[in-house]
C-alpha positions in Angstrom: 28.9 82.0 36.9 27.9 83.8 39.9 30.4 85.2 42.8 29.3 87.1 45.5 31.6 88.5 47.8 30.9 89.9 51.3 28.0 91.2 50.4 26.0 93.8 53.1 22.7 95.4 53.0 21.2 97.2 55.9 17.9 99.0 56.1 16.7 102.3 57.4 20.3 102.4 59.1 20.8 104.5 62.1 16.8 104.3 62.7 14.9 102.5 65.4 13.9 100.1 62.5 17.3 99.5 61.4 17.6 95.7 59.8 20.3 94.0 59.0 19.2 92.3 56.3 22.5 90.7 55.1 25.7 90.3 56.7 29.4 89.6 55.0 27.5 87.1 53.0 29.8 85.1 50.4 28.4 82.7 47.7 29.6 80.9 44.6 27.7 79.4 41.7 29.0 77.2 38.9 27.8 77.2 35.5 25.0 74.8 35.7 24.0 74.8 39.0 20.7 75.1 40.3 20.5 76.3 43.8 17.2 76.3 46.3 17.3 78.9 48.5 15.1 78.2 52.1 14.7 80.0 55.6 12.7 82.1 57.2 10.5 85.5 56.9 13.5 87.9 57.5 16.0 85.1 56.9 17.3 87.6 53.9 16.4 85.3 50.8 14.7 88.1 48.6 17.2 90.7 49.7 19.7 88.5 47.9 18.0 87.7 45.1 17.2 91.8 44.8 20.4 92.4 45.7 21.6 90.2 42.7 18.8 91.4 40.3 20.1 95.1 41.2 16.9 95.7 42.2 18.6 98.5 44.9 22.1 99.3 45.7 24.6 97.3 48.3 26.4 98.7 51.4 29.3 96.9 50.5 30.8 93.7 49.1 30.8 92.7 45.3 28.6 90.8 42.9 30.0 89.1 39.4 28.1 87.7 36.9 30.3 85.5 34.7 32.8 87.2 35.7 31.5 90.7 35.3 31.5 92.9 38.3 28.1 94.0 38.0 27.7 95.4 42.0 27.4 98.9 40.6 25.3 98.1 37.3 21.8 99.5 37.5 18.8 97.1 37.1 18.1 97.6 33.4 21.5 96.9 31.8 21.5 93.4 34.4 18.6 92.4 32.3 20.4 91.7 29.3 22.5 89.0 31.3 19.8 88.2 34.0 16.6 86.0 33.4 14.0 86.2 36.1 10.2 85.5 37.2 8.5 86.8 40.2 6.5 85.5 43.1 3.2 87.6 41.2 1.9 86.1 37.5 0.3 89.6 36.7 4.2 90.4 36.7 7.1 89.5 33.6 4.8 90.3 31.0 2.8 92.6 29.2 -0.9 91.8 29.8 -2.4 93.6 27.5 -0.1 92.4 24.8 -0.8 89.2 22.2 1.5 85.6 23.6 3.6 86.2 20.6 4.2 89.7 21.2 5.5 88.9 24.3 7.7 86.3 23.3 9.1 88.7 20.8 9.9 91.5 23.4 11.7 89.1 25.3 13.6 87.4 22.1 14.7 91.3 21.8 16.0 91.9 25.1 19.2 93.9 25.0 19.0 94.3 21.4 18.9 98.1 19.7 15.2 99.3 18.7 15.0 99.7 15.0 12.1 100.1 12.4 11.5 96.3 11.1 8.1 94.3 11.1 7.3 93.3 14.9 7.5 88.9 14.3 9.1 87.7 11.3 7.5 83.9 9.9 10.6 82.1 11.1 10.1 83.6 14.8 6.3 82.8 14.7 7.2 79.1 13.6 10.0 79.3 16.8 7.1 80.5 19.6 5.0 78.2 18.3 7.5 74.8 19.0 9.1 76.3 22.5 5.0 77.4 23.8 4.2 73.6 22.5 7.1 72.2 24.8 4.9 73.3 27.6 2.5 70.9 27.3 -0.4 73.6 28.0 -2.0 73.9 24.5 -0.6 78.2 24.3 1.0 76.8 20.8 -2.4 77.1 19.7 -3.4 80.7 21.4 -0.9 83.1 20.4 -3.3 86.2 19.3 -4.8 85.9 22.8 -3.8 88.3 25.4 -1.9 87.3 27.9 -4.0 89.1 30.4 -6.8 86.4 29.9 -4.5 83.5 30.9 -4.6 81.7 34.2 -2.1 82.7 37.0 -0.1 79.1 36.3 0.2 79.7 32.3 1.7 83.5 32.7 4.1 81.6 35.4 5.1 79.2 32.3 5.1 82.1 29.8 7.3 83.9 32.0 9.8 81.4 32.3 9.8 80.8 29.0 10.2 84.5 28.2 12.6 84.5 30.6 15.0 81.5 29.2 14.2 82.5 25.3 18.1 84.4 25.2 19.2 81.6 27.6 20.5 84.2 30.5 23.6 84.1 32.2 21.9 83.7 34.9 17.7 82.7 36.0 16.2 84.0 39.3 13.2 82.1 40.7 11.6 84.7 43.1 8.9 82.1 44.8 7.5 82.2 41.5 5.1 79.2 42.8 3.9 80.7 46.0 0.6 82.6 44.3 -0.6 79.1 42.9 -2.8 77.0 44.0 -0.7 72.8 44.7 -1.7 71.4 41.9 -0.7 74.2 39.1 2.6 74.8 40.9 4.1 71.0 41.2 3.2 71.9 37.0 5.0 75.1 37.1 8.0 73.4 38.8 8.2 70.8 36.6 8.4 73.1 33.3 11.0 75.1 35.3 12.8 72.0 36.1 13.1 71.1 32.2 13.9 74.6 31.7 17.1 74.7 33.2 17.8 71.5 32.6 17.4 71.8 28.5 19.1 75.3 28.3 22.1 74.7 31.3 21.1 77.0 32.7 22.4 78.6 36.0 19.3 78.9 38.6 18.8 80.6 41.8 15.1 79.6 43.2 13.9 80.9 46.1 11.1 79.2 48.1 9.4 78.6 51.6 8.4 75.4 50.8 11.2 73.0 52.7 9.4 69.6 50.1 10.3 71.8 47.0 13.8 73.2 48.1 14.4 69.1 48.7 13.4 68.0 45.7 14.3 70.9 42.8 17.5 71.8 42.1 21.1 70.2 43.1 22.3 72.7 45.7 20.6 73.9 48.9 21.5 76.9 51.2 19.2 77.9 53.8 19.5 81.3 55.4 19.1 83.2 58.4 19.8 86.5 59.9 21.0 87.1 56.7 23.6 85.1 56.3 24.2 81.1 55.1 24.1 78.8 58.0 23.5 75.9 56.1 24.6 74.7 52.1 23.8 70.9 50.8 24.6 69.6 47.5 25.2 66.7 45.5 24.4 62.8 47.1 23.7 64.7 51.0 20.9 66.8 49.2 19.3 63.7 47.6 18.8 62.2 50.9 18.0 64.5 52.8 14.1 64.4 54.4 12.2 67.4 55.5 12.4 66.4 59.1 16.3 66.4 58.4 15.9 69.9 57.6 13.8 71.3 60.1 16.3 69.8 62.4 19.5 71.2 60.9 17.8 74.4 61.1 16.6 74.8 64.7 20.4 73.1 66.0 22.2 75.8 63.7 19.6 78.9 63.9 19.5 78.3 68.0 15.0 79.1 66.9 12.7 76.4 68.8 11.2 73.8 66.5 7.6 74.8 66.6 8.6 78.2 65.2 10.4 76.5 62.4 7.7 74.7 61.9 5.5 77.5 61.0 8.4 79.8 59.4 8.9 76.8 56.9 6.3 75.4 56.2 
């Protein structure tokens, strides 16, 4: 589902702040997979998932999206094949617009404008069963602005949003790191049944070594911007944060109390 190819991307090149932030980096997802992405600041984890989003363009290398080369496809026409969710709640949806009105602009996405009423009954009846799926009572609060809601119920309502069309493809941009532990072990789960439910093929980045273990069935971690380490299947099940932290300082050549702190 995705292919990615040696795949470059430098930074204010030929400057004294030149950064390399990925390097001949190759990566392969099947349909179905969900795949943690771990390493340090700098490591190049958002790059790739910008890089992937088309968030900017790539020095070189390709990118295909079930089987589309996308690497020269600006931002807004990936959307129609791309789901994602950012690190920020206030971002992915319209704040000062209704929960149903939301869920209709995403139901829409890729679709040609046209003069119709905004939500039909039948979609209404639709927001109302997938909110209620959540398990956070929104069913019930679907004239209510979705700037009013708390950072954790946007996250939800954003993946949601973001799955409605059941996208090629779903990028997790540490979209737990703004919340507090409690609301996003919640925000996981949902995303967890998400994928799950829809098969959907998942990209999740994180800094949190305990959720990179424990969501998803395929782990890469990252450094210098390329993949020094990728774990799936059985090996990922067992494998223990102290495992990890290991694996990283033998293959990164970094001394364990800076791992410590980088991923923690």
């Amino acid at each position: 589902m995705l292919k990615i190819e040696h795949l470059s991307k430098t930074f204010n090149a030929g400057t004294v702040n030149e950064k390399k932030a990925l390097s001949d980096l190759n990566l392969h997802l099947k349909e179905g997979e969900f795949l943690t992405v771990i390493g340090g600041n700098g490591a190049g984890k958002s790059t790739l998932l910008n890089a992937v989003a088309g968030t900017f363009p790539v020095d070189g290398g390709r990118i295909l999206i079930g089987g589309k080369d996308v690497t020269n496809l600006p931002e807004h026409k990936r959307a129609a094949f791309i789901g994602r969710v950012f690190q920020d709640p206030m971002m992915g949806t319209a704040p000062s617009m209704q929960i149903d009105e939301n869920l209709a602009l995403a139901a829409r996405r890729g679709e040609r404008r046209g003069l119709k009423w905004g939500i039909s009954r039948e979609e209404k009846e639709r927001f109302h069963e997938r909110l209620k799926e959540l398990g956070l009572g929104l069913e019930d609060r679907m004239s209510t602005k979705v700037g009013l809601l708390s950072g954790g119920q946007r996250q939800a309502l954003t993946l949601l949003m973001a799955a409605l069309k059941r996208p090629e493809l779903l990028l997790l941009d540490e979209h737990t790191a703004a919340l507090d532990p409690a609301t996003a072990a919640k925000v996981l789960d949902i995303s967890d049944r998400i994928v799950t439910e829809n098969g959907l093929t998942c990209m999740m980045i994180t800094h949190n070594m305990k959720d990179a273990i424990t969501h998803g069935n395929r782990l890469i971690m990252m450094n210098e911007g390329r993949i020094i380490l990728d774990i799936a299947g059985e090996e990922k099940q067992k494998l223990t944060k102290r495992e990890l932290l290991d694996r990283f300082a033998a293959l990164s050549g970094t001394q364990e109390e800076t791992d410590a702190v980088l991923l923690s």
